[in-house]
PALUMKE-452875 format. One record per residue (C-alpha): residue in one letter; residue number from 1; x, y, z. Coordinates in pm, 1 decimal, decimal comma, always signed. Layout:
N
   vovex   selo       east      north         up
       A    NUM          X          Y          Z
...
//
This chain:
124
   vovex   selo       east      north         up
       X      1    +2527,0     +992,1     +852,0
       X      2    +2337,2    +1343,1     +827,3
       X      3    +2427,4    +1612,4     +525,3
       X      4    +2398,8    +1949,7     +554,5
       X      5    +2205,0    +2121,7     +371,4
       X      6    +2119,9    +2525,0     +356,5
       X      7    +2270,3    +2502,3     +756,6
       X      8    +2051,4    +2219,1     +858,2
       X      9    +2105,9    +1874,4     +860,5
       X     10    +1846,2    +1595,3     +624,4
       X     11    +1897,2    +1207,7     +707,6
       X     12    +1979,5    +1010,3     +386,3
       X     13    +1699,6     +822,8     +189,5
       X     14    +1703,9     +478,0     +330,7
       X     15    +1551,2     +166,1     +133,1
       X     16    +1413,6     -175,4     +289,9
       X     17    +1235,8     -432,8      +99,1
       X     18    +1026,5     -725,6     +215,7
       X     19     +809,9     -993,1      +60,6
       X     20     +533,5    -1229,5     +207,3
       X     21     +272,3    -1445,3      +63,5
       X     22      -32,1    -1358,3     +193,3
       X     23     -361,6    -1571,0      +91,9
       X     24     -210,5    -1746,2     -160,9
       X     25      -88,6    -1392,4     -320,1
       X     26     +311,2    -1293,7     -312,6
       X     27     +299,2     -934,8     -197,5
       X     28     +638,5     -723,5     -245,3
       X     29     +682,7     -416,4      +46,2
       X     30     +893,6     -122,6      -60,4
       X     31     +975,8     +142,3     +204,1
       X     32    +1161,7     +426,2     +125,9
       X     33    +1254,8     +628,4     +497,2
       X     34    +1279,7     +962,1     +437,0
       X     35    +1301,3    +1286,8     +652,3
       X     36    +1026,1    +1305,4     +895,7
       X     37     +829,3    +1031,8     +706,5
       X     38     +806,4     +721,2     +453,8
       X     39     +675,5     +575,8     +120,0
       X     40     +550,9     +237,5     +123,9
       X     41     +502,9      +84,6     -172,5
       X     42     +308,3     -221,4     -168,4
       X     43     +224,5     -431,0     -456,8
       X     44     +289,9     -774,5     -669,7
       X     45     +382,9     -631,5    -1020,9
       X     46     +590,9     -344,1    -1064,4
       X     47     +321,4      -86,4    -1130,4
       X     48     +218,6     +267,8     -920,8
       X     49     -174,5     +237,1     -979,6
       X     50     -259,1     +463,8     -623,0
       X     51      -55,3     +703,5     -397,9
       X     52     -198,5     +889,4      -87,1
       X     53      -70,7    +1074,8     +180,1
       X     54     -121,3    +1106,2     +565,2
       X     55      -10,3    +1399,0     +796,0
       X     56      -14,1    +1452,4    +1130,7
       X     57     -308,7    +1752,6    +1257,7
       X     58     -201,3    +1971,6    +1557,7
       X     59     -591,3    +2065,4    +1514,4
       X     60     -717,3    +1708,3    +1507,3
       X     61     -650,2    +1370,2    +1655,6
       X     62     -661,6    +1202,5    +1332,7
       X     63     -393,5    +1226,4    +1033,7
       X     64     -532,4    +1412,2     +758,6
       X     65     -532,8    +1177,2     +399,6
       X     66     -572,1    +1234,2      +68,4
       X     67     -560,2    +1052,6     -258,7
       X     68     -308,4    +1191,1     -481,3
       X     69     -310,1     +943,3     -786,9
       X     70     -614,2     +629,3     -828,5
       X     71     -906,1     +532,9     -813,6
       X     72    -1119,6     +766,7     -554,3
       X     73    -1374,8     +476,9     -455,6
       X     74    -1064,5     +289,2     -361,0
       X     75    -1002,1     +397,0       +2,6
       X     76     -748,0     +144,6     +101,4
       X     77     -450,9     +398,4      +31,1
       X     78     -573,8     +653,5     +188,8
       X     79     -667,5     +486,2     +537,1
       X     80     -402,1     +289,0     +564,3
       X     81     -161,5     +614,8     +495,1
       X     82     -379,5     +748,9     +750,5
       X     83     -301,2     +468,3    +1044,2
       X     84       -4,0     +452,9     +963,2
       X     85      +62,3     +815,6    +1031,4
       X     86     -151,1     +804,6    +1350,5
       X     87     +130,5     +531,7    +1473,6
       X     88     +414,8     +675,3    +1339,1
       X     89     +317,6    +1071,6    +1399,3
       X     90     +512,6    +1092,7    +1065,7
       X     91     +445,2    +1201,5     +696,6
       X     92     +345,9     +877,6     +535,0
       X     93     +293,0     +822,5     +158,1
       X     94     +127,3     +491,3      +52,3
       X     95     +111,5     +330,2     -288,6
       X     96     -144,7      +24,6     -277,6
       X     97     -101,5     -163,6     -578,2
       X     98     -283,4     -497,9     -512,9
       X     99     -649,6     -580,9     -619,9
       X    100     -945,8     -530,6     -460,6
       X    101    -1037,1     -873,3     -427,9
       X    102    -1060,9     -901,3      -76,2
       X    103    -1115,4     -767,5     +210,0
       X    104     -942,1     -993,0     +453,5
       X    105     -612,3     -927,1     +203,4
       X    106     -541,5     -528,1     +290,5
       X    107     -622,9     -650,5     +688,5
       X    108     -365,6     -933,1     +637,6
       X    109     -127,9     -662,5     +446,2
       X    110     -158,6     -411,8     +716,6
       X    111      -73,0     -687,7    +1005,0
       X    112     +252,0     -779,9     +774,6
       X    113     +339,6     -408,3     +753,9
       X    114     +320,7     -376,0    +1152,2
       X    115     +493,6     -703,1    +1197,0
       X    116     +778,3     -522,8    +1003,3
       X    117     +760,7     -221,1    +1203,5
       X    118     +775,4     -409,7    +1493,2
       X    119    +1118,8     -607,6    +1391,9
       X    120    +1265,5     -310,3    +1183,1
       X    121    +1142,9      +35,0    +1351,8
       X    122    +1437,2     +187,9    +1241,1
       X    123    +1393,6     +132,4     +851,7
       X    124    +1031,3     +316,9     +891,3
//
């Protein structure tokens, strides 16, 4: 169902959550689909420590990012907004809310977040 609004039409916010426990870590997904893009928040206490966001260049091949709230040394927000907006071609926000303690844990997290694209493109 589409509302109109000012004579054109906006999609309703849609939510979808998802868990998975990923290197001995419970991980919580939270993806908010909204017009012409998504928030993902992704994190295992209910806290907003980082947001970024990606958009699609007409002038470039890869998504412009930036880091709107965090820690600027921290570019795990901002890159994976980035990919994911290089996939999706769609405005992407992320909010990365897990500890830098690995690596291997945002590459496992990113995997799980494709995975769920995969199964449930239309909640994206």
């Amino acid at each position: 169902m589409e509302t109109a609004l000012n004579g054109g039409s906006v999609e309703p916010i849609t939510v979808h959550d998802f868990s998975e426990k990923i290197l001995e870590q419970l991980v919580h997904f939270h993806v908010m689909k909204l017009s012409g893009g998504f928030f993902l928040w992704i994190g295992s206490e209910p806290v907003l420590s980082s947001l970024a966001l990606a958009v699609s260049s007409k002038h470039d091949s890869m998504p412009l990012s930036t880091l709107v709230l965090g820690d600027p040394s921290d570019t795990t927000p901002s890159s994976l907004a980035q990919r994911l907006t290089k996939k999706t071609q769609k405005q992407v926000f992320v909010s990365y809310n897990l500890p830098v303690t690995s690596s291997n844990l945002a590459l496992l997290v990113e995997d799980r977040i494709k995975k769920e694209m995969e199964l449930h493109p239309d909640k994206f």
